[in-house]
C-alpha positions as CSV (number, residue, x, y, z in Angstrom):
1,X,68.4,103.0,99.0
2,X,68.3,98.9,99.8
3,X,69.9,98.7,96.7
4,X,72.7,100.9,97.4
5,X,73.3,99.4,101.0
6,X,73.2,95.9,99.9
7,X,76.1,96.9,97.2
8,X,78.2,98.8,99.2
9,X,77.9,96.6,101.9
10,X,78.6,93.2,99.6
11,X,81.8,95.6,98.6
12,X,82.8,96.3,101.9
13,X,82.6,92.9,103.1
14,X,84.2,91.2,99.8
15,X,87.6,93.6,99.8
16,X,88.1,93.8,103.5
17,X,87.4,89.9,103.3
18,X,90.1,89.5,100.8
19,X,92.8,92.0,102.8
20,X,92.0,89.3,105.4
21,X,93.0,86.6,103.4
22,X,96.2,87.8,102.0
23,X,97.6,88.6,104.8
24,X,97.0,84.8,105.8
25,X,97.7,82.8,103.3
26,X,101.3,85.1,103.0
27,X,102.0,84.8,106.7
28,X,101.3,81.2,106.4
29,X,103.4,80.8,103.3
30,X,106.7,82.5,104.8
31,X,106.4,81.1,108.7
32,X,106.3,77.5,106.8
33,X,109.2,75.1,107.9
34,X,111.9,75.0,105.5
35,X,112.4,74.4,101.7
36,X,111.0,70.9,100.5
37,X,112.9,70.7,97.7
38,X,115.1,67.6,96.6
39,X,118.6,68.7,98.1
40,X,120.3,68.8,94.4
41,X,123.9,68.5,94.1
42,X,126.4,70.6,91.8
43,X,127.5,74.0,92.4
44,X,125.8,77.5,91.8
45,X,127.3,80.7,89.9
46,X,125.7,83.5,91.2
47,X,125.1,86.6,88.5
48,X,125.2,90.2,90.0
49,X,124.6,92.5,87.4
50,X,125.7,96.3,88.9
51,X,124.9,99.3,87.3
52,X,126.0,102.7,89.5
53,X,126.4,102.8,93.3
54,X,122.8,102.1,95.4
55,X,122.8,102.6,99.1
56,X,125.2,100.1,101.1
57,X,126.9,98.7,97.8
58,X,129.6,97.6,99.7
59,X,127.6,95.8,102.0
60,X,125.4,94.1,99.7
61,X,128.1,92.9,97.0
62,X,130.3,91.7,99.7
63,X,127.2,89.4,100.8
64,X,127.9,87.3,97.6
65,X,131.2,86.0,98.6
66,X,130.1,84.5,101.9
67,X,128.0,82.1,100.2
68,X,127.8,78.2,102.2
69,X,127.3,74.6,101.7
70,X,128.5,75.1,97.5
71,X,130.6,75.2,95.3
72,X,130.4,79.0,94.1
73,X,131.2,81.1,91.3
74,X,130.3,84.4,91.1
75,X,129.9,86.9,88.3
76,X,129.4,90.7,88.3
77,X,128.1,92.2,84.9
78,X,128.6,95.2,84.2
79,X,127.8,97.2,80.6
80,X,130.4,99.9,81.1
81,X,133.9,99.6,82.1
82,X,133.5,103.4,83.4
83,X,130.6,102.6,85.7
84,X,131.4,104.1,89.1
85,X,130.6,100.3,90.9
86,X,133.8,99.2,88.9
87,X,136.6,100.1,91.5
88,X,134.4,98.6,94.4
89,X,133.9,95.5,92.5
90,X,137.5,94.9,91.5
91,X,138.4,95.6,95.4
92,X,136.0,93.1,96.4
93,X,137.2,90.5,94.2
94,X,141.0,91.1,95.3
95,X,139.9,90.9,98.7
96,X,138.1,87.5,98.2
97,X,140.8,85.9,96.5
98,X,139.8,82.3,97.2
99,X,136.6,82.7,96.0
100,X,136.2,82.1,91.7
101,X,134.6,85.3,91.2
102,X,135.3,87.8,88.4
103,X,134.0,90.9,86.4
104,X,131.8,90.7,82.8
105,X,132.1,93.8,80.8
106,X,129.9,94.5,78.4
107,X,126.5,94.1,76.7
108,X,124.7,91.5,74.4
109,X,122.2,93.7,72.7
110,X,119.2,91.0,72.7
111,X,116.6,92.7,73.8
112,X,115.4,96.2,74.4
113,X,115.7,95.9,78.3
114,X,118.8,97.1,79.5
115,X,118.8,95.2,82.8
116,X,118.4,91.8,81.0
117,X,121.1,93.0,78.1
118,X,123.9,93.2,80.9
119,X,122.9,89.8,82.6
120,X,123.1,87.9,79.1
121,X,126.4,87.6,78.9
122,X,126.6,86.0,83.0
123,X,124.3,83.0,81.2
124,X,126.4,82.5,78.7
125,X,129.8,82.3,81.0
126,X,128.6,80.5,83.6
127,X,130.2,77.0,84.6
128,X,127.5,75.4,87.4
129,X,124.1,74.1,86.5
130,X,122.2,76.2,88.6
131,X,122.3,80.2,87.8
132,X,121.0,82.5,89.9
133,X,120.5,86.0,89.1
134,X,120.6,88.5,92.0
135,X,120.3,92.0,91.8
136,X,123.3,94.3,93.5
137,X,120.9,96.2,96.0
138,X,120.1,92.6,97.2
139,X,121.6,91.6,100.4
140,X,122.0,87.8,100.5
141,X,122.3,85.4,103.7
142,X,125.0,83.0,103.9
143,X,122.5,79.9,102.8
144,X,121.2,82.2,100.0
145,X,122.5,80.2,96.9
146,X,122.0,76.6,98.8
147,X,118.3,77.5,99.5
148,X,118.0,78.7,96.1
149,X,119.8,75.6,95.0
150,X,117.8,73.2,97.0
151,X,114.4,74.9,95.7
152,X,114.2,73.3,92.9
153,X,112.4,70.4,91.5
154,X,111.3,68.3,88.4
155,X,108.2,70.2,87.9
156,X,109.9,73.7,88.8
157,X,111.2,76.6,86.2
158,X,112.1,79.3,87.9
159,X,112.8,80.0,91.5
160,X,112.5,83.5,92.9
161,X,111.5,85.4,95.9
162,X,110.2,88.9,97.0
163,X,112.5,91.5,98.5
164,X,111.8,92.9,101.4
165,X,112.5,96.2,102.5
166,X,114.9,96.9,105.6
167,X,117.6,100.1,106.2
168,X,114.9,102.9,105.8
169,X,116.5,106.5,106.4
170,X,113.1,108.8,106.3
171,X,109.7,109.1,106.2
172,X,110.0,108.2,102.0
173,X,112.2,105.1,103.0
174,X,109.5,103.7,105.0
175,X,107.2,104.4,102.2
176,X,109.4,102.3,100.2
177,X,109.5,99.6,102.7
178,X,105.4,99.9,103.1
179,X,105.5,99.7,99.0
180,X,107.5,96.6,99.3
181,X,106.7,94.5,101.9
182,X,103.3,93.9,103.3
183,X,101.9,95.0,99.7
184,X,104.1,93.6,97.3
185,X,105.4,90.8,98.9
186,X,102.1,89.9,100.5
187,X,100.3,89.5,97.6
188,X,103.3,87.7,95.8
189,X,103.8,85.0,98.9
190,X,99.6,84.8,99.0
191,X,99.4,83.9,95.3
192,X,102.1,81.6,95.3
193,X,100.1,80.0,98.5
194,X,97.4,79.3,95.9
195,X,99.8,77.9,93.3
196,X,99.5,80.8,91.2
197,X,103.4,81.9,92.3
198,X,105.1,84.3,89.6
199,X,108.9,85.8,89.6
200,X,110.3,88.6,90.7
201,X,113.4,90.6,88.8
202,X,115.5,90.7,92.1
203,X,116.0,87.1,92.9
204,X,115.5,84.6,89.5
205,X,117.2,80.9,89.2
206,X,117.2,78.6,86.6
207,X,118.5,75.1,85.7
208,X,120.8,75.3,82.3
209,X,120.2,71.3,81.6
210,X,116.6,72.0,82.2
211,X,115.9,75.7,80.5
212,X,115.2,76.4,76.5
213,X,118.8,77.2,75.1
214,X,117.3,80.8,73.9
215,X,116.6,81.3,77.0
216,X,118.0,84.5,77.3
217,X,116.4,86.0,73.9
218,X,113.0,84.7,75.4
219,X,113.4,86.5,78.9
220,X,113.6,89.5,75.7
221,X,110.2,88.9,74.7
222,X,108.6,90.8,77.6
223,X,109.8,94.6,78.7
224,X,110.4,92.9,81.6
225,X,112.9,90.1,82.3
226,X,110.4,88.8,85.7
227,X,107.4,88.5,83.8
228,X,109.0,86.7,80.7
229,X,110.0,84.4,83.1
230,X,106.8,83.5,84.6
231,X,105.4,83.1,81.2
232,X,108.2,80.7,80.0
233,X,107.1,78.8,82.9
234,X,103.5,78.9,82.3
235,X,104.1,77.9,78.2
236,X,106.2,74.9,79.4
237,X,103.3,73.7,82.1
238,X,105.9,73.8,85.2
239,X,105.9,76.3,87.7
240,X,107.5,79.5,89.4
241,X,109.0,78.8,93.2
242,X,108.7,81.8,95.9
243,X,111.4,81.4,98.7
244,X,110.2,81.8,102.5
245,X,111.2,83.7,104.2
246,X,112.6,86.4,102.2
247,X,116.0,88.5,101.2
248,X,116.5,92.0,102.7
249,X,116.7,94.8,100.3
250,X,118.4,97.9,102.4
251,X,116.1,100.8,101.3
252,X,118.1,103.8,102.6
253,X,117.0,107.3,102.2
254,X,114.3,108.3,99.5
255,X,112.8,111.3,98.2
256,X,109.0,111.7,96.8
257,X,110.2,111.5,93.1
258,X,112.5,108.5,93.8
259,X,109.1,106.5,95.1
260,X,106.9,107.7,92.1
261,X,109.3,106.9,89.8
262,X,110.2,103.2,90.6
263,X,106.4,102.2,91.8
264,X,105.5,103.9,88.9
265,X,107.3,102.7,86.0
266,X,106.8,99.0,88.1
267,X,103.2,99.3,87.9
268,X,103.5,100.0,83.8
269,X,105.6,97.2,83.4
270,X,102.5,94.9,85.4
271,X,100.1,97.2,82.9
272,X,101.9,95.9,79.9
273,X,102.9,92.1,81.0
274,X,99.8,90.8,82.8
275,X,97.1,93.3,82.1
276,X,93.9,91.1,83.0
277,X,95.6,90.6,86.4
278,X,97.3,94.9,86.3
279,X,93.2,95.5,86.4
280,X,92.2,94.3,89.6
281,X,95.2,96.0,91.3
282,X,93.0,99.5,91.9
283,X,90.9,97.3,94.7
284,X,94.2,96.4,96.6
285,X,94.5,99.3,99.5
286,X,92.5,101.0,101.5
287,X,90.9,103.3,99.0
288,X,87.9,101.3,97.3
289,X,87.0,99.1,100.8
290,X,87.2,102.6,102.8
291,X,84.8,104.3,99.9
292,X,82.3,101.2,99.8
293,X,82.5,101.2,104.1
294,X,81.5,104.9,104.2
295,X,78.6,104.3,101.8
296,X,77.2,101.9,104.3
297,X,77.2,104.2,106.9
298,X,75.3,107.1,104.9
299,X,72.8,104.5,103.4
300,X,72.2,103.7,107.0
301,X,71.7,107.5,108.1
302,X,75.0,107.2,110.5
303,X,77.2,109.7,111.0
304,X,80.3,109.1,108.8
305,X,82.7,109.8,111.3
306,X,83.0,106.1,113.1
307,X,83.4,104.6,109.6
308,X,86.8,106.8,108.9
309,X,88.2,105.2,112.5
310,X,87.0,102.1,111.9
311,X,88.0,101.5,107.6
312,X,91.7,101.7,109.1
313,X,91.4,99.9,112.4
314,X,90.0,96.1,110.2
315,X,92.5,97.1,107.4
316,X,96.0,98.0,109.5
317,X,95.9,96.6,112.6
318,X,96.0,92.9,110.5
319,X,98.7,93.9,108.3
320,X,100.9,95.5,111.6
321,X,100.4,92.0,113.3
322,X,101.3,90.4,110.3
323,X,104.6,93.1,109.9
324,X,105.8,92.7,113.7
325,X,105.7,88.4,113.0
326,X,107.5,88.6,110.0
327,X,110.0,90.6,111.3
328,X,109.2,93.2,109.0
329,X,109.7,97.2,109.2
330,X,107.4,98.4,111.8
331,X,107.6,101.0,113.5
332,X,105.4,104.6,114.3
333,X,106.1,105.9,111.1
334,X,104.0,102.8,109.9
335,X,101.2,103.4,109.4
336,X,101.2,106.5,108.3
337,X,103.5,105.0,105.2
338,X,100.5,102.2,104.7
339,X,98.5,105.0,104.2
340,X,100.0,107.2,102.3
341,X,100.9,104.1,99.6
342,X,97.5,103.3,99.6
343,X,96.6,106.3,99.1
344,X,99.2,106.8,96.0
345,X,98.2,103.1,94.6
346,X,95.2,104.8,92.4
347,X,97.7,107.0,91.1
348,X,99.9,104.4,90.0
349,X,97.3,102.7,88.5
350,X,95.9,105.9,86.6
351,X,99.5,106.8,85.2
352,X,100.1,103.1,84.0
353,X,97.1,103.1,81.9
354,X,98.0,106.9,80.8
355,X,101.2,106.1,79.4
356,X,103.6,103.3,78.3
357,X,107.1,105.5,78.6
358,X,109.7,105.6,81.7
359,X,113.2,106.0,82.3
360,X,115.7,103.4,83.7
361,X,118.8,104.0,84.9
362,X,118.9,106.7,82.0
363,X,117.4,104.2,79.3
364,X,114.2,105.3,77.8
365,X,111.9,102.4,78.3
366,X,108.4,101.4,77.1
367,X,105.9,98.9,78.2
368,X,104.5,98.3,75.2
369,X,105.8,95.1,73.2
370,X,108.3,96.0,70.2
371,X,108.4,94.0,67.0
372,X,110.0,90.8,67.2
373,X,112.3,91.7,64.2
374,X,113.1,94.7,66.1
375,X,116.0,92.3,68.7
């Protein structure tokens, strides 16, 4: 029984301890004072690839014409001319007349990731130094290119950033946004806080004069285009660079399905890139600290009762603090979303080990690598 206690207590103490710290180092990370990067000159072309209409497409393509303080180009890739985003793009283009912007059809079949197949071609057209891939559903600021810009450094690969959900319609929307932002985005700010920083697919920069001229077929390598990157990174000893604070991703409504699908076939994609790291992703919620909590209590002979009030008070209050100072989505649907994803997190993590298969925008996908003869 001392045994027992002394475990479940160490666990308790040790994940609620870490919680603690992530949501730290993260706040600390974003509520920094600006980027301290070395003010590069030169302009930036901004990639959007598109693929279908998401929620406020208007909204968030428009956002890439009001770009400041550079000299812009923008591209839109698209893989089919017939794509229903086509017509809005071509408006949007007409109506910005005085910005250098225009519209990439087609694919460069170089890898088996579809995403990363319509992007190729932006790389390979683009006239500024600086590239910055952003996806469509992203919804940029008016610095966003200069910051992204500015960012860099001599030591620095790739410079990404987190999205953050905003625009929830629904319960399932504010699941989306609990999924996104103090989960994902906390532990992505609180590793880079440690120097440990690693891309993410909706917001990824590079430097042509400074990147591997197969750049492109070596974003390939990995199912997905994020992970390759932070790898490329890692094999040339420099280093991936989060922005702080963040870029808004309007999350609109959602359904059940639409959550388990794109949280699942995510956490396949972590299964398969970074599967050491994929591992210790099932002691992240509430599940495992609220499990090794409640054993304390019954070693002790207490009734069970206070520890199911008190697992969530230590765990949420925190992360609501941390939500309402970053500006976050908070609201009284909340924590009821917290919970919930926590409580879907094992499930995730159970179906990623289970299986390597999901769909993508209609593409059959796998985690597992492919044959390098195979691209």
């Amino acid at each position: 029984m001392a045994d027992a206690l002394i475990l479940s207590g160490s666990a308790a103490v040790l994940l609620y301890s870490l919680h603690l710290a992530s949501i730290f180092l993260s706040t600390r990370f974003v509520t920094r004072t600006g980027e301290t990067g070395l003010r590069y000159d030169g302009g930036v072309t901004l990639v959007r690839p598109v693929c279908g209409i998401d929620f406020d497409a208007e909204r968030t393509l428009r956002s890439s014409f009001g770009q400041v303080g550079v000299d812009l180009e923008v591209l839109f890739c698209v893989a089919d001319e017939r794509d229903p985003v086509v017509p809005l793009v071509r408006r949007l283009i007409e109506e910005h007349s005085q910005v250098d912007a225009r519209l990439l059809i087609g694919e460069s079949f170089i890898s088996r990731n579809p995403k990363l197949n319509n992007m190729a071609k932006g790389w390979g057209e683009a006239r500024h130094d600086t590239v910055v891939f952003a996806d469509s559903n992203l919804l940029l600021t008016p610095d966003y290119c200069l910051r992204v810009r500015d960012a860099f450094e001599p030591d620095i690969c790739v410079v990404s950033s987190p999205p953050v959900g905003s625009d929830p319609v629904g319960f399932w929307g504010e699941v989306e946004c609990a999924m996104l932002n103090t989960h994902a985005a906390r532990w992505q700010y609180a590793a880079a806080a440690l120097d440990l920083g690693f891309a993410q697919g909706k917001t990824l920069a590079f430097r042509k004069s400074r990147s591997p001229i197969n750049l492109m077929r070596l974003l390939g390598e990995e199912p997905a285009e994020d992970a390759a990157a932070t790898k490329v990174a890692r094999a040339r000893k420099e280093h991936v660079r989060l922005i702080a604070p963040p870029f808004s991703h309007p999350v609109g409504p959602r359904t059940a399905a639409m959550v388990w699908k794109r949280h699942s076939r995510w956490a396949k994609l972590r299964r398969a890139t970074f599967p050491v790291m994929f591992a210790s992703e099932i002691l992240t919620g509430i599940v495992p600290a609220q499990i090794a909590l409640t054993s304390v209590f019954w070693s002790l002979g207490w009734s069970l009762f206070p520890s199911l009030l008190l697992g969530p008070l230590l765990w949420y209050v925190p992360e609501a603090l941390m939500a309402r100072q970053l500006g976050w989505v908070f609201g009284p649907l909340s924590p009821f979303a917290w919970l919930l994803r926590d409580c879907l997190t094992p499930l995730f993590y159970m179906s990623a080990w289970a299986s390597d298969d999901f769909v993508w925008n209609g593409h059959k996908m796998s985690g597992s690598k492919p044959p390098r003869e195979a691209f």
